[in-house]
Backbone as numpy.savetxt, mean C-alpha at the origin, in Angstrom:
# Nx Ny Nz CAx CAy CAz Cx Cy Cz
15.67 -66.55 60.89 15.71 -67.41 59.75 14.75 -66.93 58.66
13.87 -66.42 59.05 12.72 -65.48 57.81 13.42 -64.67 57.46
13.98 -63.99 58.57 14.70 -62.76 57.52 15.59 -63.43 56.00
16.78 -64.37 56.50 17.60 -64.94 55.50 16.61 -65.47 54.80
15.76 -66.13 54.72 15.43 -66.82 53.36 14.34 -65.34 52.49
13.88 -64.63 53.17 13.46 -63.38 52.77 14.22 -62.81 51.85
15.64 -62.63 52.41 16.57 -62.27 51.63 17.31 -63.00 50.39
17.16 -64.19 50.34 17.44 -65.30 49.39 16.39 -64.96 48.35
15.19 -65.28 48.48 14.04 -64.64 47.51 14.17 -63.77 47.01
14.22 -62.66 47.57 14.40 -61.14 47.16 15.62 -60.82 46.26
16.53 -61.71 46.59 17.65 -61.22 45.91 17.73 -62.31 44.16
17.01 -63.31 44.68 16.33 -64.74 43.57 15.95 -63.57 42.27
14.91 -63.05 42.81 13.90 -62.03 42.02 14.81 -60.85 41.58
15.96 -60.55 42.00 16.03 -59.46 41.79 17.08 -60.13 40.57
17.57 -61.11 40.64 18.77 -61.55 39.18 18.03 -62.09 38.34
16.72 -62.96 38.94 16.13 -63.52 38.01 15.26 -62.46 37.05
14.91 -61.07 37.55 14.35 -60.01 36.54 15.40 -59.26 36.28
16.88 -59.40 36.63 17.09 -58.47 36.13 17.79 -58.87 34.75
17.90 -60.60 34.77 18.42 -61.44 33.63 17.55 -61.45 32.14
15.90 -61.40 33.17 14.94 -61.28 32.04 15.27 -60.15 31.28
15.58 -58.82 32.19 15.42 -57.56 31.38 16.31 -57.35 30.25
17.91 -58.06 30.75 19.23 -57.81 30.57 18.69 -58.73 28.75
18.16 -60.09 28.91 17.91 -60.51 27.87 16.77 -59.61 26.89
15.84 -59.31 27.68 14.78 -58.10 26.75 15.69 -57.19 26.02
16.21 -56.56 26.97 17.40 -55.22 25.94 17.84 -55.69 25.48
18.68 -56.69 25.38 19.32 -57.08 24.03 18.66 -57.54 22.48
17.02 -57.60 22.87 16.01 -57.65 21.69 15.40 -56.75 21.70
15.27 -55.43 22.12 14.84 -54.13 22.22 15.85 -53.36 21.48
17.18 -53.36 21.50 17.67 -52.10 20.91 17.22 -51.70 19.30
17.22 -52.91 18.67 16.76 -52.91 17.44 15.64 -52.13 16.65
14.48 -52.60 17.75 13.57 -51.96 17.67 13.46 -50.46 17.91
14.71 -50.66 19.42 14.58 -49.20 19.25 14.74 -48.03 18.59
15.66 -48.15 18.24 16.60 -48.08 16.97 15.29 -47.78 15.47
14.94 -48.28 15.30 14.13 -48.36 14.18 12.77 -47.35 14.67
12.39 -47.36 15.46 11.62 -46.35 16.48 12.59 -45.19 16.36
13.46 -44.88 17.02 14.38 -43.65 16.85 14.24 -43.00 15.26
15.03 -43.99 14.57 14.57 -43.37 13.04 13.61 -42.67 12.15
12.18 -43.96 12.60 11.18 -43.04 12.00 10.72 -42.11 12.80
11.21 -41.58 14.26 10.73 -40.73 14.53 11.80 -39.60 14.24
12.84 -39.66 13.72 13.46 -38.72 13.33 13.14 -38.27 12.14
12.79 -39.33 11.19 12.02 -39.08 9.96 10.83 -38.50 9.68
9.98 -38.39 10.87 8.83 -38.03 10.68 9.10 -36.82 11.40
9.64 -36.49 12.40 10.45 -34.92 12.80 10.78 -33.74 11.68
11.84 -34.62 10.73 12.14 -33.98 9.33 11.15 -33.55 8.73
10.25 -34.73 8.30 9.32 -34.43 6.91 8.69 -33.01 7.64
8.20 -33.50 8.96 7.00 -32.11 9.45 7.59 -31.20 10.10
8.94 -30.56 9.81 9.69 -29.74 9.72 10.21 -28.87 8.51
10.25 -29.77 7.45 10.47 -29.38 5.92 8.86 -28.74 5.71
7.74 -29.78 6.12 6.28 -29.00 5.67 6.12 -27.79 6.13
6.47 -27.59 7.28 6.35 -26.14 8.07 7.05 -25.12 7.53
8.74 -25.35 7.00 9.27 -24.65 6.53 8.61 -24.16 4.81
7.85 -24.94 4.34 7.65 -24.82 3.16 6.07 -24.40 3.43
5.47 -24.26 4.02 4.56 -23.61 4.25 4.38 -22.14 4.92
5.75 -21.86 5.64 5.94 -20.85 5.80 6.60 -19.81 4.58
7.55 -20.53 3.66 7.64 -19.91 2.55 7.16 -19.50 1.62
5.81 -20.10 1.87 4.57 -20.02 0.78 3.74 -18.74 1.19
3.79 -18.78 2.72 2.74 -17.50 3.73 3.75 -16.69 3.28
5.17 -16.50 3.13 6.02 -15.24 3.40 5.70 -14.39 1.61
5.46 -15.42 0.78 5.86 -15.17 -0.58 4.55 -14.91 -1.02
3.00 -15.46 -0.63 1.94 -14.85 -0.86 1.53 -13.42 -0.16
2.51 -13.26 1.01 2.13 -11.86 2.01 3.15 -10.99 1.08
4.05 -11.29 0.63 4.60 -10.12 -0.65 4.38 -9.79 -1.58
3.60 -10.94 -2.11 2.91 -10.85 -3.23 1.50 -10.07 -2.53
1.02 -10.14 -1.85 0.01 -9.29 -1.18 0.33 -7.84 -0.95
1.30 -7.64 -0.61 1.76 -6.38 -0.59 2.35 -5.70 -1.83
2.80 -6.16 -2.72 3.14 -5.64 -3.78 2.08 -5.55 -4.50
0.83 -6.15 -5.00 -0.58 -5.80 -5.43 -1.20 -4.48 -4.89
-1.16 -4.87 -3.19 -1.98 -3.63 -3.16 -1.35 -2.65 -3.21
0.40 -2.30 -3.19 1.10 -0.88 -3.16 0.48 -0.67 -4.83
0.61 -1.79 -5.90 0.12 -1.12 -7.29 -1.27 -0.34 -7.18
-2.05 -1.39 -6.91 -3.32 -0.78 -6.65 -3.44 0.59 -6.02
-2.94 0.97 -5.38 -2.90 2.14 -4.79 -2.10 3.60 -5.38
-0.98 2.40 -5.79 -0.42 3.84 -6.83 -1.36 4.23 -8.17
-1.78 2.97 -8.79 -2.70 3.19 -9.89 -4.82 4.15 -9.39
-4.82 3.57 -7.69 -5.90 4.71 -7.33 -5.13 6.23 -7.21
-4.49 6.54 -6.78 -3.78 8.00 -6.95 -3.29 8.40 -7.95
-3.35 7.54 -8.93 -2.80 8.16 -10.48 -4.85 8.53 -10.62
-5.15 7.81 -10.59 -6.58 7.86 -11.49 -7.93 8.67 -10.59
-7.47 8.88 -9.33 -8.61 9.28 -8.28 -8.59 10.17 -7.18
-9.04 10.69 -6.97 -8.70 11.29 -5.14 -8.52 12.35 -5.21
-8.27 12.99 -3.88 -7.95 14.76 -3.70 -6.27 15.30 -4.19
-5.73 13.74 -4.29 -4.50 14.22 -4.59 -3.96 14.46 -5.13
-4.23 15.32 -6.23 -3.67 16.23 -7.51 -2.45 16.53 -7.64
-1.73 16.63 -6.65 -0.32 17.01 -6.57 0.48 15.69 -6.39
0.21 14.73 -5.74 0.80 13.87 -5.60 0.77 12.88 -7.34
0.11 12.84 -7.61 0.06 12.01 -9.14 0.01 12.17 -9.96
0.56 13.95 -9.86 1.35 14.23 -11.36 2.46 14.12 -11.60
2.73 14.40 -12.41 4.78 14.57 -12.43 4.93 16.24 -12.21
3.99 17.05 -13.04 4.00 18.24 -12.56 3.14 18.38 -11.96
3.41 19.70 -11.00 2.00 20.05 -9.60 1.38 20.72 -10.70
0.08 20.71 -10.34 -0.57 22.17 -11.00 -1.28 22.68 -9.88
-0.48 22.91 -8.66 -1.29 23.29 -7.90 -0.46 24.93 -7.91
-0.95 25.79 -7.87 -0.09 27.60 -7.94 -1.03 28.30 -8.54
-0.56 29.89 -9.07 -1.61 30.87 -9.37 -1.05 30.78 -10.49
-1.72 30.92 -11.29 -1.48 30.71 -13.34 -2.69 31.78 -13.60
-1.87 32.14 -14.83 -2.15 33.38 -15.74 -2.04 33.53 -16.99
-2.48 33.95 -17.86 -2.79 33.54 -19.56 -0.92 34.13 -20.10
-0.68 34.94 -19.48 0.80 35.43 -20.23 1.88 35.58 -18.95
3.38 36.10 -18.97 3.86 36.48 -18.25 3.54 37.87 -17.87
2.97 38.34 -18.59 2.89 39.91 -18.47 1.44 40.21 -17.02
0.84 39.30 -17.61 -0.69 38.87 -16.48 -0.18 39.05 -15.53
0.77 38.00 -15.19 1.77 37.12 -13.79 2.31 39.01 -13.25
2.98 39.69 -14.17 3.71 40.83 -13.77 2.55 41.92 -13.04
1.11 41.69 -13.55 0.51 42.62 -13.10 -0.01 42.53 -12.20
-0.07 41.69 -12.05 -1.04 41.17 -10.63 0.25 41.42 -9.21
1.57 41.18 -9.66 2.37 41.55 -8.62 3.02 42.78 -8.92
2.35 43.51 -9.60 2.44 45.12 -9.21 1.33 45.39 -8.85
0.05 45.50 -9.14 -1.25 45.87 -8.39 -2.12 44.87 -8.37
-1.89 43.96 -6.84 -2.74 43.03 -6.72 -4.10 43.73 -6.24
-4.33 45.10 -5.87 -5.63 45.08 -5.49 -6.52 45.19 -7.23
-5.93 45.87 -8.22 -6.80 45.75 -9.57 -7.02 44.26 -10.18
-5.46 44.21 -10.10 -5.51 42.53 -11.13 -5.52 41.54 -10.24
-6.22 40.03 -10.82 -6.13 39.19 -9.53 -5.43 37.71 -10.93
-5.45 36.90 -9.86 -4.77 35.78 -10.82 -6.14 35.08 -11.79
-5.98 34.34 -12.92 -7.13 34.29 -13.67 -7.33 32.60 -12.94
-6.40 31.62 -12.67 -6.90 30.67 -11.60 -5.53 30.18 -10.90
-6.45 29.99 -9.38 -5.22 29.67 -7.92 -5.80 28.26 -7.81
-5.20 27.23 -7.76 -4.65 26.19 -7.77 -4.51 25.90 -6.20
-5.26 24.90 -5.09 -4.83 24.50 -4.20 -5.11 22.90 -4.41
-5.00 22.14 -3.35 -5.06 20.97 -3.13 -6.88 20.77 -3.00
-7.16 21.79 -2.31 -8.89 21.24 -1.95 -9.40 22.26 -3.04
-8.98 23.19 -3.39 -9.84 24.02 -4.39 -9.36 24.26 -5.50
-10.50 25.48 -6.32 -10.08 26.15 -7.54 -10.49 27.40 -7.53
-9.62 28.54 -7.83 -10.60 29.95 -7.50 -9.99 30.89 -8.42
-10.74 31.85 -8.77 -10.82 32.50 -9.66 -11.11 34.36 -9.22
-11.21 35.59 -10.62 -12.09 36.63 -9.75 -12.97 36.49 -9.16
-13.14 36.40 -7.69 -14.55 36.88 -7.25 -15.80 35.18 -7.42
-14.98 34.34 -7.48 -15.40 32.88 -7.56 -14.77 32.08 -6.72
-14.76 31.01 -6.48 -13.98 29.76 -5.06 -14.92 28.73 -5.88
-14.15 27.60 -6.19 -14.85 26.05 -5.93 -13.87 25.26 -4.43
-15.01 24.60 -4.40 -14.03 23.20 -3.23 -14.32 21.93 -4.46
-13.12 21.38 -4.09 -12.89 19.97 -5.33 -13.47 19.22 -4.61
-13.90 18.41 -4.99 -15.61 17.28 -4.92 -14.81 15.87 -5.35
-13.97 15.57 -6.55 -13.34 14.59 -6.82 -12.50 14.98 -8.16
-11.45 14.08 -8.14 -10.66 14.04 -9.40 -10.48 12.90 -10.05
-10.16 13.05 -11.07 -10.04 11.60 -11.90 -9.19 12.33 -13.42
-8.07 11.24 -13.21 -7.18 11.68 -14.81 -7.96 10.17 -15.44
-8.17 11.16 -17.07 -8.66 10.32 -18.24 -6.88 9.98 -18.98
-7.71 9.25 -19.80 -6.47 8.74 -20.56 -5.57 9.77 -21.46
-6.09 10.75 -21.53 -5.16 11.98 -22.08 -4.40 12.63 -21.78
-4.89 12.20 -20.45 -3.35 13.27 -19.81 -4.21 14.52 -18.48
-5.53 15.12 -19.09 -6.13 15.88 -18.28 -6.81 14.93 -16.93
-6.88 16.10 -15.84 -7.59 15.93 -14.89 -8.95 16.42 -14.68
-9.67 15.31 -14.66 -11.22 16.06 -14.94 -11.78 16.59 -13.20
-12.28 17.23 -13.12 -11.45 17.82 -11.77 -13.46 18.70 -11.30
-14.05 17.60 -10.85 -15.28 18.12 -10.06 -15.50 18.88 -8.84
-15.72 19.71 -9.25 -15.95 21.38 -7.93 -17.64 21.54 -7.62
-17.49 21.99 -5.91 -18.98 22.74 -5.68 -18.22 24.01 -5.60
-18.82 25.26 -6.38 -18.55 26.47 -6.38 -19.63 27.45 -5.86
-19.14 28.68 -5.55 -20.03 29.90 -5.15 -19.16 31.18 -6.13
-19.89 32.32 -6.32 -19.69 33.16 -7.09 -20.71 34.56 -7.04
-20.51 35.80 -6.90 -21.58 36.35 -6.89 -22.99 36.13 -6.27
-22.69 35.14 -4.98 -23.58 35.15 -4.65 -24.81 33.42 -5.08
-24.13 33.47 -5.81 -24.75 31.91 -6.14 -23.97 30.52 -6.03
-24.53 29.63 -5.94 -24.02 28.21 -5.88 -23.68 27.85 -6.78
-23.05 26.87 -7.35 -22.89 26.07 -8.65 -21.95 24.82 -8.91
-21.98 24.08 -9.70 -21.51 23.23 -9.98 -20.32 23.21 -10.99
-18.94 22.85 -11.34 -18.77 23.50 -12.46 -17.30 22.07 -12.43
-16.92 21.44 -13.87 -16.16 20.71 -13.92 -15.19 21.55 -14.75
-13.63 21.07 -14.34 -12.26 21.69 -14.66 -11.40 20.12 -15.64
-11.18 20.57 -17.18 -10.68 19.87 -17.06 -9.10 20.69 -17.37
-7.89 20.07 -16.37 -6.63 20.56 -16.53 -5.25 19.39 -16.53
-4.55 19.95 -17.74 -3.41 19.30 -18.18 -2.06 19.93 -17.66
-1.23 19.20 -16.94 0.63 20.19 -16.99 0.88 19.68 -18.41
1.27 20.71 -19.20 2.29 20.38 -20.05 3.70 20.29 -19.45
4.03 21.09 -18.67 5.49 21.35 -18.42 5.51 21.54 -16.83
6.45 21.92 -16.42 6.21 22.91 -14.38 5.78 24.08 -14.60
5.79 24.65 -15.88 5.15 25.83 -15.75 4.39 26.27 -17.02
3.77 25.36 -17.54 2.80 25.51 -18.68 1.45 24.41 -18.03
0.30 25.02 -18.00 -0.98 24.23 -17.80 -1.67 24.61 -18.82
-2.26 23.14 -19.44 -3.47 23.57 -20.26 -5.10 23.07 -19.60
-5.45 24.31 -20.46 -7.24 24.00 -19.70 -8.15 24.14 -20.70
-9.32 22.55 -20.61 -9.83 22.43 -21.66 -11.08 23.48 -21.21
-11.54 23.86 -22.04 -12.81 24.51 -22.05 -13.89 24.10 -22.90
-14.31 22.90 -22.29 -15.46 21.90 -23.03 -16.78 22.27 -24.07
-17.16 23.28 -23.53 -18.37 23.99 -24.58 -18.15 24.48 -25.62
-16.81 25.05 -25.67 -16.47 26.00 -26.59 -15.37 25.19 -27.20
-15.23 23.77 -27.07 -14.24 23.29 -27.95 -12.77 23.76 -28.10
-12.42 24.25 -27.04 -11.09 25.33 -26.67 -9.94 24.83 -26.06
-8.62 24.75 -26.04 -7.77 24.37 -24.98 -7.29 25.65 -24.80
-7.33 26.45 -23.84 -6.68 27.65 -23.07 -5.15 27.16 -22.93
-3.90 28.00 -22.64 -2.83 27.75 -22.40 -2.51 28.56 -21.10
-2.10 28.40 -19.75 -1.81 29.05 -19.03 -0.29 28.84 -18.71
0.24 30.34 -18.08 1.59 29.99 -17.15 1.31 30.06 -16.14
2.75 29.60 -14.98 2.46 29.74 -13.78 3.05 31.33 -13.52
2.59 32.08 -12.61 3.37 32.73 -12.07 4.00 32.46 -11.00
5.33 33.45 -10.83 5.95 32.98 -9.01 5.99 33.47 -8.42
């Protein structure tokens, strides 16, 4: 007889909560409902922020990168060892005051030598060598072009300033003497 009325109770409790609940949900969906929303709403907004904050990182990192590629093209126009790279013409080769120079030197290179050879790290001449130290184009067009040199035996210091006119016309100022030299290239 405990058992049955055990079971009478138990089963009491189990309609009588499940009537409560059955009545709760039916005043819960609403809410829920309205809960669902703003959390869909607030899903959105801080989904749109992210997206728009990521468009902002993508568009300042290009804009970051497009600054410094200028910057960099404008340091190699104006600076560095790289003479060849930031001209339009190289002047890097062996140049000679005429064509006829150019002809002699490649018939008897042991008499005639080139009057200046043109590399990337240097500048050399008869019986002279600089190593380039730094470059820098001024607003004219020349490359003012700082060398440590040796020569006969001595050390020295000596600045180059050199212009391409053309691929195969260089001019070279000769500062003391108020001079622009005209050279060709030879080939």
């Amino acid at each position: 007889m405990k058992l049955k009325q055990l079971s009478i109770v138990f089963f009491c409790c189990l309609t009588t909560f499940g009537c409560s609940q059955q009545e709760d949900s039916n005043k819960q969906p609403d809410k829920q409902v309205d809960k669902q929303i703003e959390s869909t709403a607030q899903t959105e907004q801080t989904e749109q922020t992210e997206q728009t904050e990521q468009t902002e990182q993508t568009e300042q990192t290009e804009q970051t990168e497009q600054t410094e590629q200028t910057e960099q093209t404008e340091q190699t126009e104006q600076s560095g060892h790289t003479i060849e790279e930031a001209s339009k013409f190289s002047i890097a080769g062996n140049w000679a005051y005429s064509n006829e120079d150019c002809q002699s030197v490649k018939s008897d290179p042991a008499t005639y030598h080139f009057p200046l050879q043109i590399t990337a790290e240097s500048i050399s001449g008869y019986e002279w060598s600089c190593n380039i130290h730094s470059t820098d184009k001024n607003e004219d067009g020349y490359w003012h072009i700082q060398t440590n040199c040796s020569g006969e035996g001595e050390s020295y210091k000596e600045e180059f300033y050199l212009k391409p006119k053309d691929a195969d016309t260089l001019l070279k100022k000769v500062k003391d003497k108020n001079l622009i030299e005209t050279l060709v290239r030879c080939s």
